[in-house]
Each structure stands twice: as structure tokens, then as C-alpha cells.
C-alpha positions as CSV (number, residue, x, y, z in Angstrom):
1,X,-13.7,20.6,-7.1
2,X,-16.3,19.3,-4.6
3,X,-15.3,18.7,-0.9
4,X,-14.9,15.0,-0.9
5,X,-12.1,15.8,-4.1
6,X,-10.2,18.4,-2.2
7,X,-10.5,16.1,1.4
8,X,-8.7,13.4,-0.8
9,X,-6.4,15.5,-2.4
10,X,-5.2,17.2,1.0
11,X,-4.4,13.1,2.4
12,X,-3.5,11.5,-0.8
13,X,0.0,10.9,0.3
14,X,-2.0,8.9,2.9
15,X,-4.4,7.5,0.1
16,X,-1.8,6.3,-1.7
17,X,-0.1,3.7,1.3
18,X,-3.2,2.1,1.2
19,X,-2.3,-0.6,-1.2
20,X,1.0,-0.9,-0.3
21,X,0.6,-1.5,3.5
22,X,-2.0,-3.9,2.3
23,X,-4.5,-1.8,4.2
24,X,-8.3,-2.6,3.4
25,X,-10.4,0.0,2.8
26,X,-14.0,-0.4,3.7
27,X,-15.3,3.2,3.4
28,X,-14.3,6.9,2.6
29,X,-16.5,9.2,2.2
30,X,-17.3,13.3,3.2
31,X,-19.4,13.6,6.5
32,X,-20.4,17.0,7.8
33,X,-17.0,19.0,7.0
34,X,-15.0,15.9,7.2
35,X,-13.2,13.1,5.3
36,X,-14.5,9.6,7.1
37,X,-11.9,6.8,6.4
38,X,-12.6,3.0,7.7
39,X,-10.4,0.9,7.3
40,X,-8.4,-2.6,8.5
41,X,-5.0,-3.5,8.5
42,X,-3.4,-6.4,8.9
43,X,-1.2,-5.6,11.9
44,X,-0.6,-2.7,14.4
45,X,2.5,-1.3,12.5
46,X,0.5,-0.5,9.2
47,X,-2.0,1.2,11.6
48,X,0.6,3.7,13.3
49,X,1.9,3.8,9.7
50,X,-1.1,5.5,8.3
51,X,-1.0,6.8,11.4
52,X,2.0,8.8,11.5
53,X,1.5,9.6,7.5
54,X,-1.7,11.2,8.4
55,X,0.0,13.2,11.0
56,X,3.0,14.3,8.6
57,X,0.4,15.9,6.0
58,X,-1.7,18.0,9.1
59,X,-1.3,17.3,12.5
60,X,-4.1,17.9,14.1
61,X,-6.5,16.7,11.4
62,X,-9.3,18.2,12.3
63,X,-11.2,17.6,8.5
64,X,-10.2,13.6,9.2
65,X,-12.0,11.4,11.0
66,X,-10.2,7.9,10.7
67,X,-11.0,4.5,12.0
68,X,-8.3,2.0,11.5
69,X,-8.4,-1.4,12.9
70,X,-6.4,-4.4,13.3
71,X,-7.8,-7.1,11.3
72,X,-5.1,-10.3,11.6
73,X,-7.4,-12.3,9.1
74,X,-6.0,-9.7,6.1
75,X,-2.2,-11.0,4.8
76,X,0.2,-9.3,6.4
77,X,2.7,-6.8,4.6
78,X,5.0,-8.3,2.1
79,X,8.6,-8.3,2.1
80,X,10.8,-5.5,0.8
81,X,13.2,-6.4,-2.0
82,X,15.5,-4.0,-4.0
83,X,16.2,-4.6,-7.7
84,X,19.8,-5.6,-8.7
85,X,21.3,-5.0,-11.6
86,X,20.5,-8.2,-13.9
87,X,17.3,-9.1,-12.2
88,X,14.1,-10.3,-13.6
89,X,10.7,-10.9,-12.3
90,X,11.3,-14.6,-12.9
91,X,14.8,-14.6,-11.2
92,X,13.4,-12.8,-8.8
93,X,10.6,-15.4,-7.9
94,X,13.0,-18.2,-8.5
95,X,15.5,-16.8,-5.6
96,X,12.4,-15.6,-3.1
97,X,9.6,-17.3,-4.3
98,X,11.2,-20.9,-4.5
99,X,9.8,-21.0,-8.6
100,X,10.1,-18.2,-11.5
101,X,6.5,-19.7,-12.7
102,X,5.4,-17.9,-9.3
103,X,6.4,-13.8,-11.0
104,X,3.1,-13.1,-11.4
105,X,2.3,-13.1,-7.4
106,X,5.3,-10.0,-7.4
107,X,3.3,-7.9,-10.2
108,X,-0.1,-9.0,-8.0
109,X,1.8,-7.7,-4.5
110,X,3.2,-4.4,-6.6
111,X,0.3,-2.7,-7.8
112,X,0.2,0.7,-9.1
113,X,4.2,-0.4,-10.0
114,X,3.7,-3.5,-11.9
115,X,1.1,-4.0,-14.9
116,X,2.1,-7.2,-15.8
117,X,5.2,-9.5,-16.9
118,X,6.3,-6.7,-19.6
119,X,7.1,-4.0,-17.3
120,X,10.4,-2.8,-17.2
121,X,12.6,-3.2,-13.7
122,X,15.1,-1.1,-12.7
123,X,18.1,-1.5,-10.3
124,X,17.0,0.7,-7.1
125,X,13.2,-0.3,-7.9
126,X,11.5,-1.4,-4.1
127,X,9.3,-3.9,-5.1
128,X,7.1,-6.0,-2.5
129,X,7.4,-9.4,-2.5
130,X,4.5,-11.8,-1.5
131,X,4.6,-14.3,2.0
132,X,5.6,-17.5,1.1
């Protein structure tokens, strides 16, 4: 396993709320004995996010050198919503989205959870759910 492999192994927990803080990732990459992470967020709370899940996995992070910037043009996070028994993607979108036609923005705000309209939902699932 080269260095840039076991760098992104070590912070994948980190990796991995990328996507669902909405955070965009401009460049990661292995400089010197370090992993070099740019990044924007939409807001200051997904920065001290990362932020603090950086932290959790090492502390000092001394193989991490991270840039993460505000960047209000990016859509901020979405809003959390916790699968009921008897929902749907289209009830779901018809109660928070104002139409069920507008499911498809809830599998586009959940990736990595959704594929597409025949994924199964469970009751307990945390699914993002778009601004509107």
C-alpha cells in the first residue's frame, strides 16, 4: 500500500463526511510525508465539523495538512430527516419537498445511501433532505 493509500485509510472516517457535509473537495494528494486536503465548505459549522472529526481519529495530525475554507456560494447542508415506519421517498418529498415528483432530489442529497428510486428505506434510516 503506497503512502497516499495508507494517509487516506488513517482519515477515512474524515474522507467519508465529505459528501454528506456537502464539503467540496478541490485537492488531496501526498506531499512530503503528508496528506494535503483543500477543501470548501459551505459554512463554518461543516468546517469545525471536519474539524473536530479530524481531531477524533489523531489529534495532533502531524501526517495532515488541511485547508478548509468557507465558501457561502456552495448549498448549504441539507436537513436531517428520520425514516418512519410507512414512508416512502415520494411521501417523503410530498410532506418536505411540497411534490412526491421532487424524490429524486432526496436520492441526489443521499449519496453513497441512495442509488436510485428502488432502494429500500428503513424506519431509523437518517436521510438528508434538500433546501427548498
Amino acid at each position: 500500500m503506497d503512502q497516499l493509500e495508507q494517509l487516506k485509510a488513517k482519515y477515512q472516517g474524515a474522507l467519508d463526511l465529505i459528501p454528506e457535509l456537502h464539503i467540496k473537495l478541490n485537492n488531496l494528494h501526498v506531499e512530503g510525508d503528508k496528506l494535503v486536503l483543500r477543501a470548501n465548505a459551505p459554512t463554518e459549522e461543516q468546517v469545525n465539523a471536519m474539524w473536530n472529526k479530524i481531531k477524533e481519529i489523531d489529534s495532533s495530525f502531524p501526517d495532515l495538512a488541511a485547508e478548509i475554507t468557507v465558501d457561502s456560494s456552495l448549498p448549504p447542508v441539507a436537513k436531517k430527516y428520520t425514516v418512519v415506519a410507512g414512508d416512502s421517498l415520494w411521501k417523503i418529498a410530498a410532506n418536505h419537498l411540497g411534490n412526491g415528483a421532487n424524490y429524486p432530489e432526496i436520492i441526489k442529497a443521499n449519496p453513497g445511501k441512495l442509488k436510485d428510486e428502488t432502494t429500500v428505506i428503513h424506519p431509523g434510516d437518517v436521510l438528508n433532505l434538500p433546501n427548498h
